[in-house]
N, C-alpha and C positions, 0 to 999 in steps of 0.2 A: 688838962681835960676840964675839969673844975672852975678854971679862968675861960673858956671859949662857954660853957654853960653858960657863966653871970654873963658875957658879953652878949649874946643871945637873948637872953629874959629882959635885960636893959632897951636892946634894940627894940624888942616884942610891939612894943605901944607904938612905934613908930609906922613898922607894917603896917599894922591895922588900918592907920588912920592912910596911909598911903593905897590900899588898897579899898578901902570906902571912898575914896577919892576917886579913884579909875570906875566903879559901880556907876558914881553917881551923873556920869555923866550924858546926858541926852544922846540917843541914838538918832542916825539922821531919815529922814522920813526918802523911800525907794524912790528912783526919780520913774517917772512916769514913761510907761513902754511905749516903745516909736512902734506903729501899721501904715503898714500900705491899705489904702481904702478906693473905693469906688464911687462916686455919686450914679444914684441910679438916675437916670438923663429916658424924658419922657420919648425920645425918638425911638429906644432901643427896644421894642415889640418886637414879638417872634410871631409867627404863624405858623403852628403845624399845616401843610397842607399835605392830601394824600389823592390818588386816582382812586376812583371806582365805578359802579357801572348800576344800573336806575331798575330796577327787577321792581315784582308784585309780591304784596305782602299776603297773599293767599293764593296759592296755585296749588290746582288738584289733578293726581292722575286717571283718568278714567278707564276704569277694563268692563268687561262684561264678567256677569256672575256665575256663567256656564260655560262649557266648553265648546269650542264653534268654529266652522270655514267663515273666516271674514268676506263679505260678500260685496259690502257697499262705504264709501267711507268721503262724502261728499264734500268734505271739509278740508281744507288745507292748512298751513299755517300763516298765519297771520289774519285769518276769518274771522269777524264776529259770528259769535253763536248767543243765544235767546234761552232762556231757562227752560227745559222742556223740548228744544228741538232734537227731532234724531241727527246724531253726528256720524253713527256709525252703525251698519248690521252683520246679523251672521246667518247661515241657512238656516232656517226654523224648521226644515223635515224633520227631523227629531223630535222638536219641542212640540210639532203639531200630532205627531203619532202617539207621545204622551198623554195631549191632552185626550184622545179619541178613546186613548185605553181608560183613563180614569173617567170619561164619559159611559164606556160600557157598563165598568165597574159599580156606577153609580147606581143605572137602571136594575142590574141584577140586584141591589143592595135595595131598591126599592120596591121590586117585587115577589122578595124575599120577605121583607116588613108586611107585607099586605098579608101575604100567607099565611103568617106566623099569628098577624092579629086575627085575621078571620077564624085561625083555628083556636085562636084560644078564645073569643068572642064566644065559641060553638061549645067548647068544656065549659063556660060559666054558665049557659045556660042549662048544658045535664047535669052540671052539680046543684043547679039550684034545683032539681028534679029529683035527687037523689039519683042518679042514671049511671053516673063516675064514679071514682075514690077520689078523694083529696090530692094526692100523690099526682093523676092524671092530671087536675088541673094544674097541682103547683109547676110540670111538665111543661105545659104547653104555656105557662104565662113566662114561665124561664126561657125558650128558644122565641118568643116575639120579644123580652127586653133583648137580648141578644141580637136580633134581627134591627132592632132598632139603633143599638151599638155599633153592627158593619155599617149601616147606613148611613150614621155620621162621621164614621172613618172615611166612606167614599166620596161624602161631600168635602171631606177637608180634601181627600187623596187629587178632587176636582179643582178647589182654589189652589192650590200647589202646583199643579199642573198648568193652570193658564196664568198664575206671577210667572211663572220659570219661559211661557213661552212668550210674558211681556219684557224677558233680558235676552231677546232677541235684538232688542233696538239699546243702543247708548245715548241714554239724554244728562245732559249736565244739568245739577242742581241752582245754577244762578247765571247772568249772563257773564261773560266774558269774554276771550279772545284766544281762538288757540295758539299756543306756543312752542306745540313740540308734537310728532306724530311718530309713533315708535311700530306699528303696523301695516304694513300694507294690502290690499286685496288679494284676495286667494290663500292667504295665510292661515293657517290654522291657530286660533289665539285658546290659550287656558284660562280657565276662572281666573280671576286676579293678577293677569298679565295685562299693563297698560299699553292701551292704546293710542291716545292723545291725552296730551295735559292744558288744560285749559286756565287760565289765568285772568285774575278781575283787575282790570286796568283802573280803575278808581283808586283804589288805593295800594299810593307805590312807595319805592325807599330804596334806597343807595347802601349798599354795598360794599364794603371796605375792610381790605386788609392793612394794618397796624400795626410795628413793632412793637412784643410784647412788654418791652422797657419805658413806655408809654402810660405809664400811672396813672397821671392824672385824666388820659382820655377815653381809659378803658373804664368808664364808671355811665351806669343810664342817668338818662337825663342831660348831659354836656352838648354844648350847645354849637354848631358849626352853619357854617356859610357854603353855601353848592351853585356850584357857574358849571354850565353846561357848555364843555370843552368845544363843542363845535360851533357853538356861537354866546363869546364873553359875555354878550350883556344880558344873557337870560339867567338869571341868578335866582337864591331860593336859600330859605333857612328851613334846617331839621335838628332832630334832637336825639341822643342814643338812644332805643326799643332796648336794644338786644346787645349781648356781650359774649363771644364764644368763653366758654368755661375755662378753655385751654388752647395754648398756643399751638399752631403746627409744628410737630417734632423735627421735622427738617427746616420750615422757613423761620421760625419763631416768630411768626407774625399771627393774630389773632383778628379772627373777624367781627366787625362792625357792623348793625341794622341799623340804618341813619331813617327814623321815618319823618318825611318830608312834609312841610306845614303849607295847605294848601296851595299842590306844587302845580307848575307853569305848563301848560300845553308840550312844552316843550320838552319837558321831561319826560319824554318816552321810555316804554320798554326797551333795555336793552343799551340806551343811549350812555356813552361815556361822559364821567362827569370829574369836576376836580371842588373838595372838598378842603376844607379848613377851619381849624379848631375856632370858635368863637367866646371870646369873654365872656360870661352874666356880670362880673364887677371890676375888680381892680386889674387893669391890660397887662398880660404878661412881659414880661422882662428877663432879657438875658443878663446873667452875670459869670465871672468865672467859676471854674472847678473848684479853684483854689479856696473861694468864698463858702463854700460848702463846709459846714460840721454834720459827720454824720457819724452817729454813734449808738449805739444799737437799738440800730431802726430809726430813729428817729433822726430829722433830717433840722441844721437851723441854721443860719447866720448871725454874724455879731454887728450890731447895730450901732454907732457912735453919737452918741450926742454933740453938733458940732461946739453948743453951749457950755457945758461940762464938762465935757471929753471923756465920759465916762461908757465904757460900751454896756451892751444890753445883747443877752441873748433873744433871738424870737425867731419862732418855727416856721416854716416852710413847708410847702407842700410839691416836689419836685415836678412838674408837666411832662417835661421833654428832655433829656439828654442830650449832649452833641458834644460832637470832638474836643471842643476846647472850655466845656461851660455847661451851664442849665438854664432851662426855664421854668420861672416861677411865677404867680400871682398875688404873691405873698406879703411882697414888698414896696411900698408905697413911693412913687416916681419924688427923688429930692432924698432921697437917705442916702446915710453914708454907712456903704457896708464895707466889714473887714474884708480885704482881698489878701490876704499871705498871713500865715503862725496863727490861723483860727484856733489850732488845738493849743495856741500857751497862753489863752488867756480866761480870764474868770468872770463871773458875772460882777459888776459892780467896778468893775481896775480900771483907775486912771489909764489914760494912751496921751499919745500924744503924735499929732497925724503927722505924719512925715512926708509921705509923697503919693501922690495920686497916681494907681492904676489904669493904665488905658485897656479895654477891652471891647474889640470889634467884633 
């Protein structure tokens, strides 16, 4: 036991130095990760395009304010109409038998006032006689304010009655064109049941339903191109107004007001048209799925230096989805993006490109 100890402690210095030997030795530097990349290639532009159809960005329903037999309705659809023209009436027997009553009513309300003042005209003079009491007069000056009170009630109860027998006629507030007639003659129509919708052909806008996976186009202000389906060469740029808040719960598609920059004769009410996302800067670009990091919420690619070979992460802004890929604008035509193992690699890591991705 004692002999295997000294053997031991003699050895000692020798480990040591055998084992600071094995420490000291230079570790070897990771050899550089092999990507598959993509160069982004200036031909490969996407165009969201979508159908929609050319509507007026103010249309109103017109009703009457009273209840009525529709009588007259001269207008059709597709008619211009004039600020101010009658488009539509109802029998006014009713409204004229009103006016006649609050006509009666007035007269008795104003030779009631006369009564009332001449009598009390006649108490201020016996009280300034001493000939009354006080009481008398104060009497009869109370029933002519009063007299003079119905009075002005029968003159409002008179303008009330001839407005009401002036929404015997329907006149629209501006010109326009009618576009829809929901009444016909002989009908009996209720206050605030429309009867034609009139629409201001001046200014119009396109119409469009979206996939709500659509990010980048659901924002105002984006910019698109509009060719008028029934004849290519009439074409027109607008810009998003309007963004429905939410998508349709069955289609999931989300409606678009495209209002249209000084748009073409040809852009009619109603007219089918086809629509397409347009740039303001750098053209979008498909790349693949696989190119994508996306990681909570936030969406990027990894970018390669072909100099260095060192990648770079940098953000994206996804446009468009599609089966095999996305669309971006994000990315400047001539980069080499990672296409495959986006999620093993780190900001600043050697690569080393290996073989180039095709993607159609």
């Amino acid at each position: 036991m004692m002999r295997s100890l000294r053997l031991l402690a003699a050895a000692g210095p020798f480990l040591l130095i055998a084992g600071c030997g094995e420490a000291e030795e230079p570790r070897p530097e990771p050899l550089p990760r092999p990507v598959i990349y993509t160069v982004v290639e200036p031909h490969a532009i996407a165009e969201a395009g979508f159908t929609g159809t050319v509507e007026p960005r103010y249309s109103t329903g017109l009703a009457f304010r009273v209840l009525g037999r529709l009588t007259s309705r001269p207008v059709n659809v597709g008619d211009l109409v004039k600020k101010g023209d009658t488009v539509a009436t109802i029998d006014p027997s009713a409204l004229d038998l009103a006016v006649q009553s609050a006509r009666a009513d007035l007269a008795s309300a104003e030779a009631q006032f006369a009564s009332a003042s001449a009598s009390e005209e006649r108490q201020r003079a016996l009280l300034a006689s001493n000939s009354v009491s006080q009481a008398v007069y104060d009497a009869a000056r109370q029933a002519r304010d009063s007299a003079a009170a119905g009075l002005e009630k029968a003159r409002a109860g008179l303008n009330r009655a001839e407005d009401q027998r002036g929404y015997a006629q329907l006149r629209p507030d501006f010109d326009g064109v009618v576009s829809a007639v929901h009444a016909e003659v002989g009908e009996t129509v209720a206050a605030g049941q429309p009867v034609l919708t009139v629409a201001r052909p001046d200014i119009r806008e396109v119409v469009v339903d979206v996939p709500d996976r659509l990010d980048g186009l659901l924002t105002p202000g984006a910019g698109f191109e509009v060719q008028l389906q029934a004849d290519p060469s009439v074409t027109g740029r607008g810009t998003v107004r309007e963004v429905a808040p939410q998508a349709d719960p069955q289609t999931r598609l989300r409606r678009l007001r495209i209002a249209l920059d000084d748009p073409a004769p040809g852009f009619r009410l109603g007219a089918t048209v086809r629509v397409a996302h347009r740039s303001a800067g750098t053209p979008p670009v498909v790349l693949p799925a696989s190119a994508l990091l996306d990681m909570e919420g936030a969406t990027s690619v990894w970018l390669v230096d072909p100099q260095s070979l060192v990648v770079k992460s940098r953000p994206v802004k996804v446009v468009q989805r599609l089966d095999d890929g996305f669309v971006t604008e994000d990315v400047p035509v001539g980069s080499y993006v990672v296409s495959a193992g986006v999620h093993e690699l780190a900001e600043g890591q050697k690569v080393r490109l290996e073989g180039e991705g095709k993607h159609n």
